[in-house]
C-alpha positions, 0 to 999 in steps of 0.5 A: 655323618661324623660320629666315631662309635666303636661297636662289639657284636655279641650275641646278635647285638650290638653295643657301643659306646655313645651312639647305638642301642640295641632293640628287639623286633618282633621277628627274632632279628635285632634292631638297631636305633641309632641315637645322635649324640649331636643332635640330643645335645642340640635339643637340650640346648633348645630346652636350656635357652627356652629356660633361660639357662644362656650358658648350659645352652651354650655349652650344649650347643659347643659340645654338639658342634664339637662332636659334629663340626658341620652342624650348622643348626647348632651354630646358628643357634648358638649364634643367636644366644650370642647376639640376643642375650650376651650382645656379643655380636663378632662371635654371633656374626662368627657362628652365623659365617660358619653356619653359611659356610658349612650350608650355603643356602641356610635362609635363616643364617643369613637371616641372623647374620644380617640383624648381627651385621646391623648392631655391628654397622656393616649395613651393606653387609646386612643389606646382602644377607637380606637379600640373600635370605629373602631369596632362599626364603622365597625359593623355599616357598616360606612366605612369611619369613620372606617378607620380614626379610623384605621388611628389614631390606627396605627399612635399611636401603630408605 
């Protein structure tokens, strides 16, 4: 994990700044509970795009990819606030390139990037991501998301 914590021990404890907090155990030992920056800036643009707030969301999901440049979760979501609500289709295209990029076996960004690739009319591209994603789906053992793969393949190759 990419995060930079600069720590200082005292007294048994350890404090740092934006990432670790100290807890007590029951057995006179401290605990450390690691708190990602990241990923609660990932799920506060969850939380933000569930309320419709399209660019709080975005600006979350920017600054945990800016503390985290390997999360592809954060661009893929992004990506999909992108195309779905501001209908900008070469930056969700992009997010979902460097989501795939970062993971190459993410299902869902292939996924995305197919439906981004079809408003864009790349339908050879779109055809292979679905390709692509009906296969990591199917290896995956999630079914239904395999046949809305299938689905959206078979409408594009009539």
């Amino acid at each position: 994990m990419q995060y930079f914590y600069r720590a200082i021990a005292l007294c048994g404890f350890v404090t740092v700044l934006g990432g670790i907090s100290p807890a007590i155990s029951t057995q006179n030992s401290p605990i450390l509970i690691v708190q990602n920056p990241a990923e609660d800036l990932f799920n506060s643009g969850l939380a933000k795009s569930e309320a419709g707030d399209i660019s709080g969301a975005i600006a979350d999901y920017t600054a945990a990819i800016a503390i985290n440049p390997n999360y592809a979760k954060a661009y893929n979501k992004r990506g999909i606030i992108h195309g779905r609500h501001l209908k900008d289709y070469p930056a969700a295209k992009a997010d979902f390139d460097r989501a795939i990029e970062i993971n190459p076996n993410y299902g869902d960004a292939y996924y995305n990037r197919a439906r981004a690739r079809e408003f864009l009319k790349d339908k050879s591209g779109a055809i292979a991501d679905y390709q692509k994603a009906a296969e990591l789906y199917q290896k995956s053992g999630n079914t239904n998301d395999y046949q809305d793969a299938l689905k959206h393949l078979q409408i594009l190759q009539k």
